[in-house]
C-alpha positions in Angstrom: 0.0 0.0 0.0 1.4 3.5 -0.6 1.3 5.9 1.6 -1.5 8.2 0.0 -3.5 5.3 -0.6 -3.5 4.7 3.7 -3.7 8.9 4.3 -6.8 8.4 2.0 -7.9 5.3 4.2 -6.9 7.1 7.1 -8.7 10.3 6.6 -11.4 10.7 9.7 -15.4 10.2 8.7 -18.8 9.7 9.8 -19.5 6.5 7.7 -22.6 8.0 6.2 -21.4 6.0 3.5 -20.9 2.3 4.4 -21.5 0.1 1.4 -20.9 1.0 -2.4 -24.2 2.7 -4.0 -25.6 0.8 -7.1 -23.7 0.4 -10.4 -26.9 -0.5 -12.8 -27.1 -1.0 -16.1 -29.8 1.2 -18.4 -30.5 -1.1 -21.1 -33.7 0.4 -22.0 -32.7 3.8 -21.6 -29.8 2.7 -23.6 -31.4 1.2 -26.2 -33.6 4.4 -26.4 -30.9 6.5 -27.2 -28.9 3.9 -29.9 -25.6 4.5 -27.8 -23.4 2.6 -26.1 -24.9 0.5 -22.9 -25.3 3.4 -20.3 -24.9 2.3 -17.1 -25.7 4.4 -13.5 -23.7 5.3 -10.7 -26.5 5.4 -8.2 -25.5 8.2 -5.4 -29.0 9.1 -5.2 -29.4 6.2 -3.4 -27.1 7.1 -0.6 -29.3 6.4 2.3 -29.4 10.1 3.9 -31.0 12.9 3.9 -32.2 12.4 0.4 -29.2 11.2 -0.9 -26.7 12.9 -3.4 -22.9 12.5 -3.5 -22.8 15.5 -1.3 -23.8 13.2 1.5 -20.1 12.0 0.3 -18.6 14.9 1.1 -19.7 15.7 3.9 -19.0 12.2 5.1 -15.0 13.6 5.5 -16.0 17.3 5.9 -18.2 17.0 9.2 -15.8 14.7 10.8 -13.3 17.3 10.5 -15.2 19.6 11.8 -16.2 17.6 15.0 -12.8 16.6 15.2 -12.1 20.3 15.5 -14.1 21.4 18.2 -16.7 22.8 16.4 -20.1 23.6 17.3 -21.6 25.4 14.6 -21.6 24.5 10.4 -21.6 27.5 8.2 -22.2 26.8 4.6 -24.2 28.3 1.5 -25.1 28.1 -2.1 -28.3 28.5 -3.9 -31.8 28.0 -1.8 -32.5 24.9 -3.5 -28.6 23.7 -3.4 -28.5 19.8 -3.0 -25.1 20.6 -0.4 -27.3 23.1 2.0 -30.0 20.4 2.2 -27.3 17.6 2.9 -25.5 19.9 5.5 -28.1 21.1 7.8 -29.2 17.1 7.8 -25.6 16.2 8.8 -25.4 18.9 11.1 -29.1 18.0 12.7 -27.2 14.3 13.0 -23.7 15.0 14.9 -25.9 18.1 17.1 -24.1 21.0 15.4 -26.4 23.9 14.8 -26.1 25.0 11.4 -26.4 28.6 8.8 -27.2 28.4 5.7 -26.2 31.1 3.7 -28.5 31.6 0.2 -28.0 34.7 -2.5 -30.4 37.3 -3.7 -33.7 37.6 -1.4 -36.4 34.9 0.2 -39.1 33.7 -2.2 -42.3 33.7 -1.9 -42.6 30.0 -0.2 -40.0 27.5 0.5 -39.5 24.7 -2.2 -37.6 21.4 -2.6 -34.0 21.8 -0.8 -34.6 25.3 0.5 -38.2 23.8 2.7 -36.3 21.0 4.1 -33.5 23.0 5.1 -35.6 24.9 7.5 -37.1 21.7 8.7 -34.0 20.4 9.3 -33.6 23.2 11.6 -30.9 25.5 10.2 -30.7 29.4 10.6 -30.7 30.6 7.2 -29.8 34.1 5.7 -30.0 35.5 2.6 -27.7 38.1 1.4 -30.0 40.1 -0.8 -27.8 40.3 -4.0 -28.2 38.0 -6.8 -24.7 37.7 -6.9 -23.7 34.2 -6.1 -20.4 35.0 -4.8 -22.4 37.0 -2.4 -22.4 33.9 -0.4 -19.4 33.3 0.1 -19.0 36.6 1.8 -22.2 35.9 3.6 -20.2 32.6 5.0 -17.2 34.7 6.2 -19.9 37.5 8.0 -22.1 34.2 9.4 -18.7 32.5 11.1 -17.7 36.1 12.3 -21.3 35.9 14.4 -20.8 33.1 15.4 -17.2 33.6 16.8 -18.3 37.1 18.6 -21.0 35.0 20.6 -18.3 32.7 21.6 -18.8 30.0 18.9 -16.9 27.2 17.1 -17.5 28.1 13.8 -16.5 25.3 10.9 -17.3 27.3 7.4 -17.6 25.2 4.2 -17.1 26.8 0.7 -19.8 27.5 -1.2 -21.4 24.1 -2.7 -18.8 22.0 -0.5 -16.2 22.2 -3.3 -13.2 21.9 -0.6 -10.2 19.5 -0.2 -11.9 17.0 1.7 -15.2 16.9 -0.8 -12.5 15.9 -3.0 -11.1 13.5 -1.9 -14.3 11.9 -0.6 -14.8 11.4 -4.6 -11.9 9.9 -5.3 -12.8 7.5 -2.9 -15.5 6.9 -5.3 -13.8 6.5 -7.9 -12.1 3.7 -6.4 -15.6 2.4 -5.2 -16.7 1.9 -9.0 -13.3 0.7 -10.3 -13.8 -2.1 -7.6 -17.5 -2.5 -9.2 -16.5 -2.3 -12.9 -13.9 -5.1 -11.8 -16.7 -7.4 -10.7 -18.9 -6.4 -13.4 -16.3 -6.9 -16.0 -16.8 -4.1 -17.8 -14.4 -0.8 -18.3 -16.6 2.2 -19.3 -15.0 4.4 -22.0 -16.3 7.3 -20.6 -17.6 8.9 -17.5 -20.0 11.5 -17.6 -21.4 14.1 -15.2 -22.9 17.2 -14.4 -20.2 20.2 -13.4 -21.3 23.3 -10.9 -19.1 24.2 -8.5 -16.7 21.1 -9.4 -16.1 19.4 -6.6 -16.9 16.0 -7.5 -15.4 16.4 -11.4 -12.2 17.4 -9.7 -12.8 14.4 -7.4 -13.2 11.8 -10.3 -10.0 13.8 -12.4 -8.0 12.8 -9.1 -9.2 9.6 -8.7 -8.4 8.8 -11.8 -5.0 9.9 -12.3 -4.0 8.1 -8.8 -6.1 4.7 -10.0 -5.0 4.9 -13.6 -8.5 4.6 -14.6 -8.7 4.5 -18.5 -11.9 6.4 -19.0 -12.7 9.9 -20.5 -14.1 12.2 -18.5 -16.9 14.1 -20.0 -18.9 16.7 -17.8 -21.6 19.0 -18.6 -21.4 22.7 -17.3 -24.2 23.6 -15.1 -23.6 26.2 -13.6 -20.4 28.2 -15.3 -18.5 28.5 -18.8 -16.5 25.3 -19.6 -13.3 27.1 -19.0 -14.0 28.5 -15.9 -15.3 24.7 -15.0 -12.5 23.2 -16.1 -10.0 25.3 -13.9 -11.7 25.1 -10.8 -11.4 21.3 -11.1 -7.6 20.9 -12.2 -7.2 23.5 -9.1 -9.3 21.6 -6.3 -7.6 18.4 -7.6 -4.1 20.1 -6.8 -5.3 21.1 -3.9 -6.6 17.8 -2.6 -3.4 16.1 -4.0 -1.0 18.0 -1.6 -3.4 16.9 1.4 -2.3 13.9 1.1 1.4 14.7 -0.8 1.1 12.4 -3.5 2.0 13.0 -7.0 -1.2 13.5 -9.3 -0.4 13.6 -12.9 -3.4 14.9 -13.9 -2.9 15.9 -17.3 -2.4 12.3 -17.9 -6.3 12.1 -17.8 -8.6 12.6 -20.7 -11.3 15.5 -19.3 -13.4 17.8 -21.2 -16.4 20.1 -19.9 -19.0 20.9 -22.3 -20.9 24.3 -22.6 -24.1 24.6 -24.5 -26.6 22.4 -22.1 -27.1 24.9 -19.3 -30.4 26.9 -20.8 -31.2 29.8 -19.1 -28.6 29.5 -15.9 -28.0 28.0 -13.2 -30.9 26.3 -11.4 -33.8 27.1 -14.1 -35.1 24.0 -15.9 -34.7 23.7 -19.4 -36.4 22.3 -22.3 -34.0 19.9 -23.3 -32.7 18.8 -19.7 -36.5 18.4 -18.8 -37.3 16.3 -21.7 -34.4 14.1 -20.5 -35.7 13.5 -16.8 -38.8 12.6 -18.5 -37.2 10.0 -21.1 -35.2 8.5 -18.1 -38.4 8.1 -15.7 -40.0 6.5 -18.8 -37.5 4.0 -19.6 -35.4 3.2 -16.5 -38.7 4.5 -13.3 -35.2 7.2 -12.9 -35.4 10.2 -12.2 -33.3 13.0 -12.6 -33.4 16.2 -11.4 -33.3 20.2 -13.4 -30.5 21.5 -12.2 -27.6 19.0 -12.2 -28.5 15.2 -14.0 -30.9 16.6 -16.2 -29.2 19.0 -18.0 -26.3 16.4 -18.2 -28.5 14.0 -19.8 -29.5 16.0 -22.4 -25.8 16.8 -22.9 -25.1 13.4 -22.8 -27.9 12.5 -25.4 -26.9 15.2 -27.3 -23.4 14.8 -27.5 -24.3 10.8 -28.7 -26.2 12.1 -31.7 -23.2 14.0 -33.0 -21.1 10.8 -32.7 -19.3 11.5 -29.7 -19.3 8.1 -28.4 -19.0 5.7 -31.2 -17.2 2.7 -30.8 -17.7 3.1 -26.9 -19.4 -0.3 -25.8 -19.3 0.9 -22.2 -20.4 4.5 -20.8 -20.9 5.5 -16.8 -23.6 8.7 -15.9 -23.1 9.9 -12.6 -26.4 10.0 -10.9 -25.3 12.8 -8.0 -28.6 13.0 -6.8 -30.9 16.1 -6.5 -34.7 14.5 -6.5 -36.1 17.4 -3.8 -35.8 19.8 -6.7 -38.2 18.0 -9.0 -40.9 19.0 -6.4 -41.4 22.9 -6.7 -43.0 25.1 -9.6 -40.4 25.6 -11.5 -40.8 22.0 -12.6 -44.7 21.9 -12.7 -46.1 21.5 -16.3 -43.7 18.9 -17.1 -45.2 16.7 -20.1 
């Protein structure tokens, strides 16, 4: 064993994750599409707090911050963020009170993520500017509070997207290399939604350390490709020197495509909505608007142009995200 490899083992967690999620083939959804046989990473079925690979995440990220002392989780994104829901269920789990920091101002009623964060129990604040970096200063003003009433603040970046979320993905990669093993099967490409890029630059890691021979393909969500693409190599870096190993990531194939995100970030569009509905109709999956959705229409897309030909394998990162699929901006789905 190297020595990264026992750091990675060593790292301290909650074991919210304990067994490996689902690695299922879609052969109808598959054979909808005249692709390659799809096959589904299943992290929506992680068995928390409505699931999502942020549950993975947080798996490493809470345990640091209970190993720290801390007594209060300060963390933000969008109010129906997948990460704010997962939080303020960790932190309702482990007794930690937590903020939740959203941008631009309340809506008219709760939906989705944003409702059960509040009945999770978390203090939430919204910063009153559309600008979503606006939370990140929100996070820094929140953990400032918290300190001045004699708190144990533990702030966590916007979306999550942090060292440890990292490398709680690569641990996943490892997860479905062990799978693929068993399975016999080598996908030729792995492909996923990209926001704030934690878990792409989780899988780039993982996949340079594990020598995975797959092309990563992920779908931009949230931010132009390039902007996508360098958050990733960067949070990769950064997750490599926690545990000072060499990571020779431009050994790995990657590429983030633009052109699937529709209006921005967190609206539904046409395309990724007609996608969650060809997914529930073939496979009872579903998908949600903001993240999988969009990334199956990329995905489907991307197939019709010829992308994947000669592929007989090709892995779709289900990250999770179903709360979202129940508030209006969804309603009048066909």
């Amino acid at each position: 064993m190297t020595s990264w490899t026992a750091d990675l083992d060593a790292l301290p967690r909650l074991s919210l994750v304990t067994e490996p999620t689902p690695l299922a083939p879609a052969c109808r959804l598959s054979a909808a599409l005249g692709g390659p046989q799809l096959w589904f990473k299943r992290d929506d079925l992680l068995p928390f707090a409505f699931g999502g690979n942020k549950v993975r995440s947080l798996d490493l990220i809470i345990a640091e911050a209970l190993r720290q002392g801390a007594d209060t989780l300060v963390t933000g994104a969008g109010p129906l963020s997948n990460h704010v829901r997962a939080s303020a269920g960790v932190a309702a789990m482990t007794g930690l009170r937590c903020v939740a920091i959203y941008w631009g101002e309340p809506p008219l009623r709760a939906e989705g993520n944003h409702w059960l964060t509040r009945v999770l129990g978390a203090e939430i604040v919204f910063t009153g500017d559309a600008d979503r970096a606006s939370v990140d200063r929100g996070i820094e003003a929140s953990a400032a509070k918290v300190v001045a009433r004699g708190g144990r603040p533990f702030s966590v970046p916007r979306g999550g997207a942090c060292a440890l979320g990292v490398l709680a993905h690569v641990l996943a990669v490892r997860e479905t290399l062990e799978q693929c093993a068993v399975l016999g099967i080598m996908p030729r490409a792995v492909v996923m939604a990209v926001g704030g890029a934690g878990t792409l630059a989780g899988w780039l890691l993982g996949t340079a350390l594990f020598g995975a021979v797959w092309r990563l393909e992920a779908i931009t969500v949230s931010r132009p490709a390039v902007e996508a693409l360098a958050r990733a190599r960067n949070l990769a870096a950064e997750a490599a020197a926690v545990l000072d190993c060499p990571a020779q990531l431009s050994s790995v194939e990657l590429c983030v495509h633009d052109g699937f995100l529709g209006v921005g970030y967190g609206v539904p569009s046409p395309q990724g909505q007609n996608a969650i509905a060809a997914t529930a109709r073939a496979e009872g999956v579903f998908l949600d608007p903001t993240y999988t959705g969009k990334a199956m229409a990329g995905y489907s897309a991307l197939l019709s142009q010829g992308r994947y030909a000669g592929a007989d394998d090709v892995l779709f990162l289900h990250t999770g995200g179903a709360p979202s699929l129940f508030t209006a901006a969804v309603e009048g789905m066909s």
